[in-house]
Each structure stands twice: as structure tokens, then as C-alpha cells.
Steps between C-alpha positions, in 0.01 A plus 500: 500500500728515187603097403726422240471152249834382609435464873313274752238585763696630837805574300666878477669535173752552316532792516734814499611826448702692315839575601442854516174471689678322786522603807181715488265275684335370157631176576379465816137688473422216220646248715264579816203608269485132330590345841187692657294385190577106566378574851177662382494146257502308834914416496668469791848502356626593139724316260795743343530304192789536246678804765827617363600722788470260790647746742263785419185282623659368798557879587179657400257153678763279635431269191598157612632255178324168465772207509536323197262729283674621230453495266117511528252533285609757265774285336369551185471841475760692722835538281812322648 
């Protein structure tokens, strides 16, 4: 499993791709990989932290947004 320093256990992200890569599946193969790697981890549910195309996840895993959440914990580091 690939973690980054500026995210929390059981969260996804952020994370992206290039305009020009979209709509290739890229998006969507990382998505599911790191999903299937939290459930390997013992997760029952992941945490899409910091997501800038809200309808894109709700499409892909039927993401579900967290009331009252934002802006989470990447305040500090996500620009505006």
C-alpha cells in the first residue's frame, strides 16, 4: 500500500488526474485499488478526504458526503 504524509489512516486522498488522462479509467482503477488496500488494512469503509470532484466518486462507489465535514483535516494544506 502506497501512503502519503498528508493523510490519515482510512482516508483516500487527494488525489487526481490530469485533465487529459480523464476519462480513461485512471481515476477510477486508483480509486478501487486504494479502496481494496484499506480493506486488506482491516477498513470497513474509507474516508475521501480533501475530494474536489464530488460527483465523480458518487458515480464511480456511490460516495456518500459526511454532514458537516468540511473542511476536514487537510485545512492546512489543500489550497482554497
Amino acid at each position: 500500500m502506497i501512503r502519503g504524509l498528508t493523510t490519515a489512516k482510512g482516508f483516500y486522498g487527494p488525489t487526481g488526474v490530469s485533465e487529459d488522462a480523464r476519462g480513461t479509467g485512471i481515476g477510477k482503477a486508483l480509486l478501487f485499488k486504494s479502496m481494496e488496500a484499506l480493506r486488506e488494512s482491516g477498513y470497513v469503509y474509507g474516508v475521501i478526504g480533501g475530494e474536489g470532484q464530488r460527483e465523480f466518486y458518487e458515480k464511480v462507489c456511490n460516495a456518500q458526503e459526511i454532514p458537516n465535514s468540511d473542511p476536514g483535516i487537510y485545512t492546512d494544506i489543500l489550497p482554497d
